[in-house]
LODOFI-870856 format. One line per field, with one value per residue: residue number from 1; x, y, z of N, C-alpha, C in turn; chain. Coordinates in Angstrom, 3 decimals. Layout:
<sites>
koldren NUM:...;
nc1 X:...;
nc2 Y:...;
nc3 Z:...;
cac1 X:...;
cac2 Y:...;
cac3 Z:...;
cc1 X:...;
cc2 Y:...;
cc3 Z:...;
torti A:...;
</sites>
This chain:
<sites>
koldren 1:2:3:4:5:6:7:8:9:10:11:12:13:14:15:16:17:18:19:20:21:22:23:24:25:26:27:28:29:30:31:32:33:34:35:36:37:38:39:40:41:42:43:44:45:46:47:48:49:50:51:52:53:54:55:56:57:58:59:60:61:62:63:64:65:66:67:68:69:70:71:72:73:74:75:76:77:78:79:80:81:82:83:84:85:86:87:88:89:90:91:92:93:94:95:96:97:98:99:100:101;
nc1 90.637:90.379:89.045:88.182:87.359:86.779:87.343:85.671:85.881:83.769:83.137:80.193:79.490:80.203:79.110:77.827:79.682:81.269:80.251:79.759:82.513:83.654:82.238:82.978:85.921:86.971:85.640:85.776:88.684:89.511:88.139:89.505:91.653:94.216:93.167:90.601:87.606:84.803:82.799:81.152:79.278:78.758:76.600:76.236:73.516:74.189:75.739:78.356:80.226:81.750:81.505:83.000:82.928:84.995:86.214:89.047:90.597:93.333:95.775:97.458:97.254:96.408:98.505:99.059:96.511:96.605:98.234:97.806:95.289:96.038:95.768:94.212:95.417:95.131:93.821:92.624:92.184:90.988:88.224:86.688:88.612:90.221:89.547:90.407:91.857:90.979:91.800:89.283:87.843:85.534:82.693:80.862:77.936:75.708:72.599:71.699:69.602:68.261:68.652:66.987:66.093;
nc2 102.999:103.097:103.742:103.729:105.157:103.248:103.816:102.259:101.962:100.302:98.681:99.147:97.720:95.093:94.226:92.340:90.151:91.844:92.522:89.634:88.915:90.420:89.609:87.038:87.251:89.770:90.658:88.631:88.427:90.771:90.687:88.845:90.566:91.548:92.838:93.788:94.922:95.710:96.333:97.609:97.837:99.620:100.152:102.128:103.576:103.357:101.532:101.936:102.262:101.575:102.149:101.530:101.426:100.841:99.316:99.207:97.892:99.487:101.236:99.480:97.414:99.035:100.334:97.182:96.916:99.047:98.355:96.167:96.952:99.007:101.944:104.495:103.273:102.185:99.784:98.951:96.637:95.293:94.763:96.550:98.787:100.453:103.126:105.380:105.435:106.796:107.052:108.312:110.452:109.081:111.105:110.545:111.636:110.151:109.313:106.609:104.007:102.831:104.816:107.564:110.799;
nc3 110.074:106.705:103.597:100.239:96.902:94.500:90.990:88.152:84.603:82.442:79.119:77.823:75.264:76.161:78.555:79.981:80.373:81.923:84.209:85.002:84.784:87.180:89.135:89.594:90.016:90.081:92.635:94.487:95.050:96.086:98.572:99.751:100.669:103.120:105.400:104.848:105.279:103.816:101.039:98.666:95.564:93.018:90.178:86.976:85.497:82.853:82.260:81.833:83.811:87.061:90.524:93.527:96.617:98.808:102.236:104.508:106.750:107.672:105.785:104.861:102.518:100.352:98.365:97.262:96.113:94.115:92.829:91.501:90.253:88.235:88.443:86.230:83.671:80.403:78.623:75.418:74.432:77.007:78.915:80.418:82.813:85.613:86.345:88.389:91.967:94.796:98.178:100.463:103.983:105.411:106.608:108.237:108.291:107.264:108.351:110.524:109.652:112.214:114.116:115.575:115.587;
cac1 89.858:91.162:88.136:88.477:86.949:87.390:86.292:85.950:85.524:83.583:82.967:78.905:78.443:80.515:78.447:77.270:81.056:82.591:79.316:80.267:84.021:83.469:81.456:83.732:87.476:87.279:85.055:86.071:90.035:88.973:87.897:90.655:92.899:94.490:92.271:89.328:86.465:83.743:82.754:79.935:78.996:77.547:76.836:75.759:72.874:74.871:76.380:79.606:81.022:81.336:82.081:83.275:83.422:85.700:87.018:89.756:91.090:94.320:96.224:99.011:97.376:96.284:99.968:98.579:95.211:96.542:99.717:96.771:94.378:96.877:94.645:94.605:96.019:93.932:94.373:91.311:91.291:89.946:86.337:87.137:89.494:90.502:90.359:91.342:91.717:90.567:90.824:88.286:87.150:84.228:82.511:79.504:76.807:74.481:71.933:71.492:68.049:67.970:68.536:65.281:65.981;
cac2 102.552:103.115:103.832:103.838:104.608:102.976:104.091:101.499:102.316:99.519:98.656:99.149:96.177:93.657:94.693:91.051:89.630:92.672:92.216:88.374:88.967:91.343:89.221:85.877:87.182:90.771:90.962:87.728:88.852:91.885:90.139:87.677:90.922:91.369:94.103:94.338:95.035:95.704:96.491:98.297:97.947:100.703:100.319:103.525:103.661:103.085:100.416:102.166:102.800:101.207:102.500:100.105:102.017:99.513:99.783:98.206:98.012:100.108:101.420:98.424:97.021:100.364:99.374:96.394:96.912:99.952:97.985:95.075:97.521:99.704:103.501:105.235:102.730:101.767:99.388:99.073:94.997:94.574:94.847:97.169:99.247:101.388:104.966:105.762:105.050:108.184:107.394:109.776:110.013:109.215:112.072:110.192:112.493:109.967:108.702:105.151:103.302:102.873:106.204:108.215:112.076;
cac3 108.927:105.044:102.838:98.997:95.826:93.230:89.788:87.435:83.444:81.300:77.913:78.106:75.001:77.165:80.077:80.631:80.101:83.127:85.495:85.223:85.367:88.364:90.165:89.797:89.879:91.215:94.203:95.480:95.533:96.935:99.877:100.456:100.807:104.058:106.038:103.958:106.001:103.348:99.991:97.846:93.994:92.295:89.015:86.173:84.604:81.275:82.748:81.894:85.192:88.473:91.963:94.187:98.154:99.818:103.796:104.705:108.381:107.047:104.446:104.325:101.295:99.440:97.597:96.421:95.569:93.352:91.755:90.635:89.478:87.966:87.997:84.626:82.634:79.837:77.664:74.964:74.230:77.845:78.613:81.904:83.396:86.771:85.985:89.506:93.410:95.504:99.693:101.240:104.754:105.673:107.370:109.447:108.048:107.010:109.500:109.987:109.996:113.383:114.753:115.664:116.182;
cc1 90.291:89.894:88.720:87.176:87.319:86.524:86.590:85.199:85.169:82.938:81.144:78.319:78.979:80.365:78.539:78.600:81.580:81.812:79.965:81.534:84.548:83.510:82.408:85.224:87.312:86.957:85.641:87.705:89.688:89.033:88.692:91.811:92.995:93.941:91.482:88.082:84.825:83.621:81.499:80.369:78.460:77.409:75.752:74.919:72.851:75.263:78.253:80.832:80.197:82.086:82.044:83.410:84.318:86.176:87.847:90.564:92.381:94.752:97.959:98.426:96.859:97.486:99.645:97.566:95.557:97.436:98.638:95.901:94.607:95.817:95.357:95.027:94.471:94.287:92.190:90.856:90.632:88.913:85.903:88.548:89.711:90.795:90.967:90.975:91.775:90.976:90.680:88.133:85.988:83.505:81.493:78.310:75.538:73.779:71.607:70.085:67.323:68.242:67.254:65.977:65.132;
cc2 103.363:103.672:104.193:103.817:104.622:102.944:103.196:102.283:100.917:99.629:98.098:97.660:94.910:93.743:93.067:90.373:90.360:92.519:90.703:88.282:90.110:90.606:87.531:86.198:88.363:90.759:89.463:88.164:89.963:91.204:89.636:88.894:91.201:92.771:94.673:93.926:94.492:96.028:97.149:98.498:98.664:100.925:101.441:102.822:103.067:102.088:100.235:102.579:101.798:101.536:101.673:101.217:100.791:100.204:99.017:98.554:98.838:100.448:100.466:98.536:98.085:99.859:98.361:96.182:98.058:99.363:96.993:95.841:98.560:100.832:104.222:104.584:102.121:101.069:98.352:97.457:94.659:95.414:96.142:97.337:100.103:102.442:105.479:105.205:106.476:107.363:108.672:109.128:110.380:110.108:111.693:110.948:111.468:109.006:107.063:104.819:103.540:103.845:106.924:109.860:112.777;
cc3 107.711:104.225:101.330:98.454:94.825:91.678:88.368:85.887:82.617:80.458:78.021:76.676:75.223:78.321:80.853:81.154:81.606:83.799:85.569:85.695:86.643:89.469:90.502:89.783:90.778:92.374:95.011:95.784:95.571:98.445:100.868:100.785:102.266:104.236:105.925:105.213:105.049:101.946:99.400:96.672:93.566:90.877:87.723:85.688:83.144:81.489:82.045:82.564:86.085:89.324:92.706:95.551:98.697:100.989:103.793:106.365:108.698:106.490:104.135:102.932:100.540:98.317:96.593:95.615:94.177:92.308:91.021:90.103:88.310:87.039:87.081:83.724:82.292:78.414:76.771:74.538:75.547:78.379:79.737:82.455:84.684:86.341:87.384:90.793:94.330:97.160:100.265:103.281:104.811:107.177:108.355:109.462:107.967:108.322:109.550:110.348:111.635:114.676:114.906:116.276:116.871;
torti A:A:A:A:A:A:A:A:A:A:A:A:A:A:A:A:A:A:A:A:A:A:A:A:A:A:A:A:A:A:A:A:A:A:A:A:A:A:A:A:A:A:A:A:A:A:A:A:A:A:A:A:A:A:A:A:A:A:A:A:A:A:A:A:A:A:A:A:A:A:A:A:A:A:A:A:A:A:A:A:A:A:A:A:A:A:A:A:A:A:A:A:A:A:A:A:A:A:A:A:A;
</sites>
């Protein structure tokens, strides 16, 4: 298992415009990529950042997901950008619901 995050940078007064263009272009090709398990949205307060956790069943497409999102580049006419791609592992600390100690 692959785990990523991905730190997205947007433009907080075309919030409505990058939640919309998130939710109809990104997350769905996200999905369709080859080994994607899962996904999580997290979006700031400010609504100038979003963390995306994604799994993916490997690190084939890491490659691709980073060449389409292309981290650190920033270019200021669009509404949102990728400041970076971190994978972490995930350490199994947190407890799940249905555990009882």
């Amino acid at each position: 298992m692959t785990t990523l995050v991905v730190s997205l940078v947007l433009v907080p007064d075309r919030s409505e415009e990058v939640l919309a263009r998130l939710r109809a272009e990104v997350a769905p090709w996200l999905r369709r990529l080859p080994g994607f398990v899962t996904s999580r949205w997290l979006l700031g307060t400010d609504q100038d950042r979003c963390t995306v956790l994604v799994e993916l069943s490997g690190p084939e497409v890491v490659p691709v997901l980073t060449a389409a999102l292309d981290p650190g580049g920033h270019d200021t006419a669009r509404s949102w950008w990728c400041e970076r791609i971190e994978e972490v592992t995930d350490l199994g600390l947190a407890l799940r619901p249905a555990i009882v100690l």
